[in-house]
C-alpha positions as CSV (number, residue, x, y, z in Angstrom):
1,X,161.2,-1.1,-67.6
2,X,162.8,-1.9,-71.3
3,X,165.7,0.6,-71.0
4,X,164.7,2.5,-74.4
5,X,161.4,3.6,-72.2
6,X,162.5,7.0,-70.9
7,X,160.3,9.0,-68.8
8,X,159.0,10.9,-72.5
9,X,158.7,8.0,-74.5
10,X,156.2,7.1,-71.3
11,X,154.1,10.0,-71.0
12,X,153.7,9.9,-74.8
13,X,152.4,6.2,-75.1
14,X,150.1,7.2,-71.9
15,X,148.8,10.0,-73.4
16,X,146.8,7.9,-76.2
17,X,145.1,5.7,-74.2
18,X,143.7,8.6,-72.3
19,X,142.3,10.2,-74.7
20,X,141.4,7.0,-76.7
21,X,139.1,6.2,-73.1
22,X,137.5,9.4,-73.5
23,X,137.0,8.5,-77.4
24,X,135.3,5.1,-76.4
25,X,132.9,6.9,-73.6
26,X,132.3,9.7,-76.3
27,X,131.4,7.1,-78.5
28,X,129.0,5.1,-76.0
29,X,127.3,8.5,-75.3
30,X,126.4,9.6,-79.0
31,X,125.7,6.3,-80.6
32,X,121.6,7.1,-80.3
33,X,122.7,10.0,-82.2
34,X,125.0,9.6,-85.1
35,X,125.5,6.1,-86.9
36,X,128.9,4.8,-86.0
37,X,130.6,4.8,-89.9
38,X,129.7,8.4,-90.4
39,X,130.4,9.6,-86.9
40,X,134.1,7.7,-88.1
41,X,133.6,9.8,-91.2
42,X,132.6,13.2,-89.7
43,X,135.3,13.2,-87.2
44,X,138.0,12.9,-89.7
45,X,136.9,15.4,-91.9
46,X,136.9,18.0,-88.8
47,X,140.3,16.4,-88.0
48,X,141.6,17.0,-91.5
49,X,139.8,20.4,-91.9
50,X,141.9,21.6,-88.7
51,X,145.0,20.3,-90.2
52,X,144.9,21.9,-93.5
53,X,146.2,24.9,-92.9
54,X,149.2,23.0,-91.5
55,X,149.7,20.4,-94.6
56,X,148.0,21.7,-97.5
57,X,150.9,21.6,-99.3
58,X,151.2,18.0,-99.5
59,X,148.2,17.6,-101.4
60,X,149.3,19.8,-104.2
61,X,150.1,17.7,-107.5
62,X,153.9,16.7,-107.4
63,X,154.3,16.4,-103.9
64,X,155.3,13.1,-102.2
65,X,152.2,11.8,-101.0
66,X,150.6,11.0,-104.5
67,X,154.5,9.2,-105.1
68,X,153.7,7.3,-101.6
69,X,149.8,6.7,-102.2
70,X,149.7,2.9,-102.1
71,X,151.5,3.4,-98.4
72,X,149.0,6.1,-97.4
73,X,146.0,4.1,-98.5
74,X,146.9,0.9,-96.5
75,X,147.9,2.9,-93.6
76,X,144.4,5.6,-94.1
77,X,142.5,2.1,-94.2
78,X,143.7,0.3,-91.6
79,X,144.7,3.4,-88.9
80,X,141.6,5.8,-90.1
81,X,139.0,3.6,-91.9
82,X,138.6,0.2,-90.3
83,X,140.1,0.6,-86.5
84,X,137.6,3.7,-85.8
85,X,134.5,2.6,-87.6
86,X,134.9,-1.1,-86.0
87,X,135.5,0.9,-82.7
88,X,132.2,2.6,-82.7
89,X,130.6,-0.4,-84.0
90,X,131.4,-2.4,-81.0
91,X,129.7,0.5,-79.2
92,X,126.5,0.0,-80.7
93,X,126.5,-3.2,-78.4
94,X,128.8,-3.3,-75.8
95,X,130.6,-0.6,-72.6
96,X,133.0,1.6,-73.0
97,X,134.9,-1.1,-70.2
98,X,134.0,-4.4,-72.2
99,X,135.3,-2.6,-75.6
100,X,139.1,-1.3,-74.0
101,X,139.3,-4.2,-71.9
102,X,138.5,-6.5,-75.1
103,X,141.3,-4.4,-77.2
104,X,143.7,-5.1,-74.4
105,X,144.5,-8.1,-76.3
106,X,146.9,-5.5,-78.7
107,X,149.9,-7.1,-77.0
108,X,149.2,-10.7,-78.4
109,X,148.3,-8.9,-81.8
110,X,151.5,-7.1,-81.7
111,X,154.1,-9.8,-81.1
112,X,152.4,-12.3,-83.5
113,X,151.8,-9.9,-86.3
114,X,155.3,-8.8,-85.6
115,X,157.0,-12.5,-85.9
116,X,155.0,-13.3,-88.0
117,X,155.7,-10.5,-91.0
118,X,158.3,-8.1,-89.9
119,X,160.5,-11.1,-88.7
120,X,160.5,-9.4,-84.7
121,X,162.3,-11.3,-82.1
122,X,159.6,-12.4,-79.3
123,X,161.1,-12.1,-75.6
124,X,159.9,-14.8,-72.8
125,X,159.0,-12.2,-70.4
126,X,156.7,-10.4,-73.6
127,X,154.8,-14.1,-73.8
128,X,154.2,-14.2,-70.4
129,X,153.0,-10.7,-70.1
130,X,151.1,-10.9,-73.4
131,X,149.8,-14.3,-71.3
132,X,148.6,-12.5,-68.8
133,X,146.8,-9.5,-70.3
134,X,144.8,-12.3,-72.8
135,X,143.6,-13.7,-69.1
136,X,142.4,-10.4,-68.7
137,X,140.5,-10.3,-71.5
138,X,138.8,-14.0,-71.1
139,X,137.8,-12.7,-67.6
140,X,136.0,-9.8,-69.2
141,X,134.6,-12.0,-72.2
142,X,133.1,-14.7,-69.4
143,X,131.6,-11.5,-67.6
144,X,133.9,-13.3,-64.4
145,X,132.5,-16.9,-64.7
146,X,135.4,-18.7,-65.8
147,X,133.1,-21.6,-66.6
148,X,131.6,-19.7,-69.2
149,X,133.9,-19.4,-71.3
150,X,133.1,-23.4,-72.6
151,X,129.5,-22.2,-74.1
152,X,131.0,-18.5,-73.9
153,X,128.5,-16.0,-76.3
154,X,130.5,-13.3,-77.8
155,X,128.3,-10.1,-78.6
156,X,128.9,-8.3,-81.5
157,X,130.8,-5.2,-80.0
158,X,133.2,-7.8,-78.6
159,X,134.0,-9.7,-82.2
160,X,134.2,-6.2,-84.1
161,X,136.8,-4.8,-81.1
162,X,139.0,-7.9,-81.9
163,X,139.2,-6.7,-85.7
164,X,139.9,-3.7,-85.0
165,X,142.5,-4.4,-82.5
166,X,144.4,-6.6,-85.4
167,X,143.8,-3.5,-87.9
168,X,145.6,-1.4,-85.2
169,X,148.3,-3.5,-85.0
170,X,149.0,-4.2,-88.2
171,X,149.5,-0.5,-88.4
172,X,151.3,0.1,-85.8
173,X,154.0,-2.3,-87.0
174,X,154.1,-0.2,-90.4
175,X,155.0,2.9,-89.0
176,X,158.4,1.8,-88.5
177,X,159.0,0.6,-91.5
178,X,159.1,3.9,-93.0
179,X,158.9,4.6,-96.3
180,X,157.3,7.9,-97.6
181,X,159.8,10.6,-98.8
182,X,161.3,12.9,-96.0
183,X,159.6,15.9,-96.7
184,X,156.5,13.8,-95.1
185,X,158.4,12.0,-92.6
186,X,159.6,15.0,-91.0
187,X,156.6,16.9,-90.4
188,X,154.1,14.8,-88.3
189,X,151.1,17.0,-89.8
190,X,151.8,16.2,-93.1
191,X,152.7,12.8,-92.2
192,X,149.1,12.1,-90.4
193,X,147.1,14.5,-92.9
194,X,148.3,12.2,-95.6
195,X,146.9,9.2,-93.9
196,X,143.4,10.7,-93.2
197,X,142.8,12.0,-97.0
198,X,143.3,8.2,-98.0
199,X,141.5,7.6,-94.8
200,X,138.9,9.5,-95.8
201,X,138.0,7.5,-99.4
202,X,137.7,4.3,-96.9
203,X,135.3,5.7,-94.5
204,X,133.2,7.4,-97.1
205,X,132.7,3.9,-98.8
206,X,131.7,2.2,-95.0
207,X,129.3,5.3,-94.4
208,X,127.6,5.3,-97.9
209,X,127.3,1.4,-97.5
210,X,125.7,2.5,-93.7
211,X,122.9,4.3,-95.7
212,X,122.7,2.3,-98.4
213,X,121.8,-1.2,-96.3
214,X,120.3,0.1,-93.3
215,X,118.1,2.6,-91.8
216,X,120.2,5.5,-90.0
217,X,119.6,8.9,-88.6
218,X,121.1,11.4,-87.3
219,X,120.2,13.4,-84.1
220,X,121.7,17.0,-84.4
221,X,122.4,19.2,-80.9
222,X,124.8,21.2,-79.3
223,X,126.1,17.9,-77.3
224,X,126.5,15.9,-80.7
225,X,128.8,18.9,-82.1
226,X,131.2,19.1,-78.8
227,X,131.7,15.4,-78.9
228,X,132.2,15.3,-82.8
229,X,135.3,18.3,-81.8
230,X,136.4,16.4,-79.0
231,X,137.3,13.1,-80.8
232,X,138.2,14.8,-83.9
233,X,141.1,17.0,-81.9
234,X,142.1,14.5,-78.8
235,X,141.9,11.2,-79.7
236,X,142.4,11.6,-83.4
237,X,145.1,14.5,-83.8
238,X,146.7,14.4,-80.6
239,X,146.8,11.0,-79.4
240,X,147.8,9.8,-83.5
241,X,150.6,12.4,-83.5
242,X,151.8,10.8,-79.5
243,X,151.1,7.4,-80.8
244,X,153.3,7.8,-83.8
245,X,156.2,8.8,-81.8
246,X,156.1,6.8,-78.8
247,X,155.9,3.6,-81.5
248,X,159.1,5.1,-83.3
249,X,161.2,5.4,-79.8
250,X,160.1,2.1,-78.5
251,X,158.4,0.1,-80.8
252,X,155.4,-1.8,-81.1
253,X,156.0,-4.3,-79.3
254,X,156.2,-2.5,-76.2
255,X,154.0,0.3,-76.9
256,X,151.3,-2.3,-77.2
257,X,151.4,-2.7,-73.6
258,X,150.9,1.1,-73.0
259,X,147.8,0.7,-74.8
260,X,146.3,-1.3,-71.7
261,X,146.0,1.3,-69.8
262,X,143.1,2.8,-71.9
263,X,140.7,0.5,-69.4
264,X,141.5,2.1,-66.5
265,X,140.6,5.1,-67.7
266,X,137.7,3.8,-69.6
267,X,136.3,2.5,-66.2
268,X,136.8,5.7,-64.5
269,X,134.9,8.3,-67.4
270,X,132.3,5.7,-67.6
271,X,131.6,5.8,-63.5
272,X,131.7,9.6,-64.0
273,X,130.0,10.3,-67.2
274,X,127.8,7.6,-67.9
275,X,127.1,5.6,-64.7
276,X,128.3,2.4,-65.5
277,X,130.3,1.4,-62.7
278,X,132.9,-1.3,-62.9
279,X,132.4,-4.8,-62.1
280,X,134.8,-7.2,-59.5
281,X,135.5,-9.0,-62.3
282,X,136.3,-6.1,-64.3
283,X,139.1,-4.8,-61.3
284,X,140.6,-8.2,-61.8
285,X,140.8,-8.2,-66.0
286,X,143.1,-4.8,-65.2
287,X,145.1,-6.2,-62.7
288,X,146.0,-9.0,-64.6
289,X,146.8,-6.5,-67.5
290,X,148.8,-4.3,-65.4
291,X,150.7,-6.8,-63.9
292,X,151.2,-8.2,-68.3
293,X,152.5,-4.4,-68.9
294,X,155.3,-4.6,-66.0
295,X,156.1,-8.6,-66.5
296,X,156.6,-7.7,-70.2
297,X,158.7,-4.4,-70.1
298,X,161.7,-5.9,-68.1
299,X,164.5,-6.4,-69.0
């Protein structure tokens, strides 16, 4: 393993993708129930609403963030706005599996992205892992028939998970280039409260756009309001917060890898929760990503 990968740094790039599985079955489940731009849109607001208390202060006039807005506003749109919404788009049309598995193609994002605008230095053994989780994603795109992929058919969930996954890692390579004053550096709820009022603007336009072109509803329950608390506290606040510090200790790079791991757990909540049991070919796509994470974290 890449010798700046201590045991922390691990558990706190794992943590994520677990909760970002249970974000992607959540999502699956409610999608009959809540349009996916304002289910993007509600959960934030509960996620910012929790915060407050925490980082109110930074939205007072004078403070640092209104100094830092442009940052904030690519970082709310690209971290906040488009990843989420594109997410829960793809899940209109596509599993919980097919939509982490198809994301699993961060790695490839990350080291081009990287060489290609923060000048990063790509390592063999990154290629060939990054080589080896795309295979993994071809065998989940061909549904395991590697002839198909000559007339392959994307669905829609699949071409809206591979915008997202390039939103996420374009912002992922901007966290470390800090440059917000210290007084929202420092303090990790300010630092992610900052990002989800600008957030916030972005999502409200997709959602109003959601009602304005189409025909949504909304389906309220008991159910709908656990789920909307579950992805607004887990995969939002606490998987942003271990997310944003696992990236900082390791960097993206690597930390794109750890983001694999979200299928496994994907394939396990969807068995349990919603009964889609995992494919052959869909045992394969993870082993091949697995074996991309270890190839690519040597030294």
């Amino acid at each position: 393993m890449n010798p700046r990968v201590s045991r922390s740094t691990a558990l706190l790039l794992t943590v994520p993708p677990l909760l970002w599985a249970g974000n992607a079955v959540v999502g699956r489940w409610v999608h009959e129930w809540m349009p996916p731009m304002t289910l993007n849109l509600v959960r934030w607001a509960i996620a910012l609403f929790i915060l407050l208390p925490l980082a109110g202060p930074i939205l007072r006039p004078g403070s640092g963030l209104w100094a830092s807005w442009r940052r904030f506003a690519l970082l709310g749109l690209l971290g906040v706005g488009l990843y989420n919404s594109l997410q829960y788009l793809a899940l209109q049309t596509s599993t919980p599996i097919n939509v982490t598995l198809v994301a699993s193609s961060m790695p490839v994002w990350m080291l081009v992205i990287g060489r290609l605008f923060f000048g990063a230095t790509i390592r063999r053994m990154q290629v060939m892992g990054a080589a080896l989780s795309i295979a993994g994603v071809l065998l989940v795109l061909s549904r395991g028939e590697w002839r198909q992929l000559l007339a392959m058919h994307l669905v829609p969930g699949d071409v809206y998970m591979i915008a997202a996954t390039i939103s996420w890692s374009v912002y992922s390579w901007l966290l470390t280039r800090p440059k917000e004053p210290q007084e929202i550096r420092g303090n990790w709820t300010a630092f992610l409260s900052a990002q989800i009022v600008f957030g916030l603007m972005w999502s409200g336009v997709l959602a109003a756009g959601e009602w304005t072109l189409g025909d949504p509803h909304i389906v309220w329950s008991w159910k709908l309001g656990a789920a909307l608390l579950f992805i607004a506290v887990g995969p939002a606040i606490l998987a942003y917060r271990c997310w944003g510090a696992g990236v900082q200790r390791a960097g993206p790079a690597i930390a794109g890898f750890f983001s694999n791991l979200t299928p496994l757990f994907a394939a396990l909540m969807s068995a349990a929760f919603l009964g889609e049991v995992p494919h052959i070919y869909h045992l394969a796509a993870f082993a091949l990503i697995v074996g991309g994470i270890a190839l690519s974290s040597r030294h």
